[in-house]
C-alpha positions in Angstrom: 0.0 0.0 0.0 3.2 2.3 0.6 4.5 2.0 -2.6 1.3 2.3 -4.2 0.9 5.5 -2.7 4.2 6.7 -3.3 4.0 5.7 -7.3 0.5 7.7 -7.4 1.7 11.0 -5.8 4.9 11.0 -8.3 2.7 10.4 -11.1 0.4 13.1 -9.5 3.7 15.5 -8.9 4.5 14.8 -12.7 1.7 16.0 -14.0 1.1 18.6 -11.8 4.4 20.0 -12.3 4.2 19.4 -16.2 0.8 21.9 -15.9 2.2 23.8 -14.0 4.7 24.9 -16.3 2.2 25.4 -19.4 0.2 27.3 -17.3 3.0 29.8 -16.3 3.7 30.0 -20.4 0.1 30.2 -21.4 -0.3 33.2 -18.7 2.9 35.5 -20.0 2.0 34.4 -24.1 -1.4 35.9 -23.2 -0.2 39.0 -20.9 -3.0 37.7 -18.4 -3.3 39.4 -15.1 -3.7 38.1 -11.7 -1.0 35.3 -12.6 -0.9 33.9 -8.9 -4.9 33.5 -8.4 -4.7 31.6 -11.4 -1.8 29.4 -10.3 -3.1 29.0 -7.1 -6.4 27.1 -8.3 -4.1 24.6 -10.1 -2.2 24.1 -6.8 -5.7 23.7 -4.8 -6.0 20.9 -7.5 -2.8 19.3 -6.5 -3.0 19.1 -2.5 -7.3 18.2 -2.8 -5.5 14.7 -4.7 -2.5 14.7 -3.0 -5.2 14.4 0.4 -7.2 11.7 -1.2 -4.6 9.8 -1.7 -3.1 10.3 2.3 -7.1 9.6 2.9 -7.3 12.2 5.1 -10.9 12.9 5.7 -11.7 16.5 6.8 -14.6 18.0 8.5 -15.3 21.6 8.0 -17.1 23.7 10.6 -18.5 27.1 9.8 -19.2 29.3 7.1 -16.5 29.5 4.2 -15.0 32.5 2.8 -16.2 34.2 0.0 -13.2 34.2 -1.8 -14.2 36.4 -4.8 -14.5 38.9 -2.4 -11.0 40.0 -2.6 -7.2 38.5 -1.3 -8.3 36.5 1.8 -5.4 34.9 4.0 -5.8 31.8 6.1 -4.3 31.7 8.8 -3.9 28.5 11.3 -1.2 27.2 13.9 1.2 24.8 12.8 2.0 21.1 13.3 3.9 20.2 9.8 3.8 20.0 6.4 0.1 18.0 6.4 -1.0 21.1 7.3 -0.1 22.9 3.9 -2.0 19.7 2.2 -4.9 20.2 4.1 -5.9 23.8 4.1 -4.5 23.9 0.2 -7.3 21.3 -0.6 -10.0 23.7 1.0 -8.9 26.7 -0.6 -7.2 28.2 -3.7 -4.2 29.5 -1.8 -0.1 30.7 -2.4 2.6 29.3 0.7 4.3 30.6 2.7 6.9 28.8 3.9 10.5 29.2 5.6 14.0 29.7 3.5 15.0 26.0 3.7 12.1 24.3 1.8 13.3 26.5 -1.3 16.5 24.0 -1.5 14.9 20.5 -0.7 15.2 18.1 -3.4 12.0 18.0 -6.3 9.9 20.1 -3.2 12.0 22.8 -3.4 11.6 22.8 -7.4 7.5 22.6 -6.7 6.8 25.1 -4.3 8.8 27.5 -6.5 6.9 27.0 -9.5 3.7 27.2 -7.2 4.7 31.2 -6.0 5.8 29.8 -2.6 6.9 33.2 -0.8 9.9 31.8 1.5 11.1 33.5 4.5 14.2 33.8 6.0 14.1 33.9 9.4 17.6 33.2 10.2 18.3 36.9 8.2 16.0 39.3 9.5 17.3 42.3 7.6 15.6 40.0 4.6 12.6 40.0 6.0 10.9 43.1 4.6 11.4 41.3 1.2 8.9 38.5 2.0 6.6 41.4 3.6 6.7 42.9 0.2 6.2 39.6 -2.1 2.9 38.5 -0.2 1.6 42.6 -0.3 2.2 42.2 -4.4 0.4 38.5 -4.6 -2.5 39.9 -2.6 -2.9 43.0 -4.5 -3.0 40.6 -7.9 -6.3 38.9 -6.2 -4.3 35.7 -4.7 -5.1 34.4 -1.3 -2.2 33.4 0.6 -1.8 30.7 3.5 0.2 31.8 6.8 1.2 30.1 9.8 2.0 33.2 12.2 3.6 30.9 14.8 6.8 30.9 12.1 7.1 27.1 13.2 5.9 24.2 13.5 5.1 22.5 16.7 4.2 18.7 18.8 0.9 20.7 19.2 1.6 21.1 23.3 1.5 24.8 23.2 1.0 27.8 20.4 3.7 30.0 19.4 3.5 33.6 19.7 2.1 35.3 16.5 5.0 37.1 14.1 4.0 40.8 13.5 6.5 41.4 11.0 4.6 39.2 7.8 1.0 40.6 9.5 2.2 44.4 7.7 1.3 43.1 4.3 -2.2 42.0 5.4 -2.6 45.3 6.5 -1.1 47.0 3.5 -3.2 45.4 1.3 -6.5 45.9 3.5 -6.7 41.8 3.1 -9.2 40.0 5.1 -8.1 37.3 7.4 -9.5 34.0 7.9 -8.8 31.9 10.8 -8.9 28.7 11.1 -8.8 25.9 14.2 -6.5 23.1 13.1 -7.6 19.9 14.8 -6.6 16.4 14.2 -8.5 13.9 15.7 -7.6 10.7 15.2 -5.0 8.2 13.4 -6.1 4.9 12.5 -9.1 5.5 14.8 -7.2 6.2 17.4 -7.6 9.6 19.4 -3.9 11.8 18.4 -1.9 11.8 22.0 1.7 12.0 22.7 2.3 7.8 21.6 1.1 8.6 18.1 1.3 12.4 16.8 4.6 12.3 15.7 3.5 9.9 12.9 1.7 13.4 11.4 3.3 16.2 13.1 6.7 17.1 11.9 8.6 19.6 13.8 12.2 20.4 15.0 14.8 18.9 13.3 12.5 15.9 11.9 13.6 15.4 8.2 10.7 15.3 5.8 11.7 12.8 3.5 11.8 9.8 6.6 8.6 11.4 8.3 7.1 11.0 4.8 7.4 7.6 4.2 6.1 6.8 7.7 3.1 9.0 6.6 2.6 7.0 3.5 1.8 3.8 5.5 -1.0 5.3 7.3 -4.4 4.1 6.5 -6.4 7.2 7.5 -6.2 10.3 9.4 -9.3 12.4 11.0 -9.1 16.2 10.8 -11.2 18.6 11.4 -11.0 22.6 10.2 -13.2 25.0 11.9 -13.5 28.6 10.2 -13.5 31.2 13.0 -14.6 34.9 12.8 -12.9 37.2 9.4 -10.8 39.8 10.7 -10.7 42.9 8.3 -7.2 44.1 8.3 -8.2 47.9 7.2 -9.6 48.4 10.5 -5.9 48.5 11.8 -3.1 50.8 11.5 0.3 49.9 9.8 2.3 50.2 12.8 4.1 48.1 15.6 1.5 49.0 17.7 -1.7 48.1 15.9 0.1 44.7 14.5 0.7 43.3 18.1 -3.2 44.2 18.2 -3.9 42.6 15.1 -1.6 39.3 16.1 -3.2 39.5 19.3 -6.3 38.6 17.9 -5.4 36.5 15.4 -4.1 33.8 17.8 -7.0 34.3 20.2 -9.1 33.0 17.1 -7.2 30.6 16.2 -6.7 29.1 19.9 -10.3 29.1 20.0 -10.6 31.2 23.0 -13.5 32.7 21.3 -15.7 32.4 18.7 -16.6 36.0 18.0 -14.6 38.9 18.6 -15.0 42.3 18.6 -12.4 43.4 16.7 -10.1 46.9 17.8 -10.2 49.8 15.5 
């Protein structure tokens, strides 16, 4: 069953990349606008396969964006790369994703081709550079997927928010969506310390072994629940007004509440 998974997503990566790339060329040949909303729909058509073949069955809770609305970003805390494969499946959406994932092997290669902005939080002086990519794919009509937590974790406690990548929300007036991550079982089996490493991937795990313990998994429960939209144009662009705006961000997304009233 593994290998038969394995031999399915390659195929899947194949053509996916292979589109990918005809779809970038089809977009400049025809001068069309908005080039990341359109790649981003072909990427939602990646991770929605790349979850059926995981079998990871999601429940959603609440009511979803309207995405035609205008740039939207999702934002959730983070337990690994499942994650990504999860929330890309619900929605159309561009990565964000840290400075080392830009020089993995064939993933690297992908998540270029798919807009992938890519952090570096080891140089913060490079920081303002990311700020500015995700402001320019928001103002094209892309929604973009954020983890503010900057890292993934075993799930025990939530990260503070960054502020620094929350300026181009607010730059670009963007409505934010958050989202309560929950996985609920593996195998049947309620997650709990013994077994949420098999899906979690954190620290200094390596992807490619964490992977292949992934593929022999039968099934995996999650379920997303869409909290309250926070519209970014009701805050300044300044320190200040960003802590605010993180600050109620993760209270969302911790599920302290359900409904906010949002600061001015």
């Amino acid at each position: 069953m593994r290998w038969i998974k394995l031999l399915s997503i390659l195929s899947l990566w194949l053509f996916f990349f292979a589109l990918l790339i005809i779809v970038h060329l089809c977009i400049s040949a025809l001068r069309l606008p908005n080039r990341w909303k359109i790649v981003s729909r072909s990427v939602q058509g990646f991770t929605w396969s790349m979850r059926a073949i995981l079998n990871v069955k999601v429940t959603l809770e609440g009511d979803a964006p309207d995405l035609k609305r205008g740039p939207c970003v999702i934002i959730s805390r983070h337990f690994g790369y499942l994650d990504g494969i999860i929330l890309g499946s619900l929605f159309p959406v561009i990565f964000v994703s840290k400075q080392e994932v830009k020089s993995w092997p064939v993933v690297g290669w992908w998540t270029t081709l798919c807009g992938t902005v890519f952090i570096n939080r080891q140089r913060k002086g490079l920081i303002p550079l990311a700020v500015n990519e995700i402001s320019r794919k928001l103002k094209q009509g892309a929604n973009i997927l954020l983890f503010p937590e900057g890292a993934a974790t075993n799930g025990d406690r939530m990260l503070p928010f960054q502020t620094a990548p929350l300026a181009a929300l607010v730059r670009s007036r963007a409505t934010i969506v958050p989202v309560i991550l929950t996985y609920e079982s593996i195998e049947e089996k309620p997650i709990s310390v013994t077994n949420r490493d098999l899906i979690y991937c954190y620290d200094d795990m390596d992807f490619f072994p964490h992977f292949w313990k992934l593929l022999a998994l039968r099934q995996v429960k999650v379920t997303v629940t869409i909290q309250a939209e926070i519209e970014c144009s009701r805050y300044e662009d300044n320190s200040a007004s960003r802590k605010n705006l993180a600050d109620d961000c993760y209270n969302l997304v911790l599920g302290r509440v359900s409904q906010k009233k949002l600061r001015a």
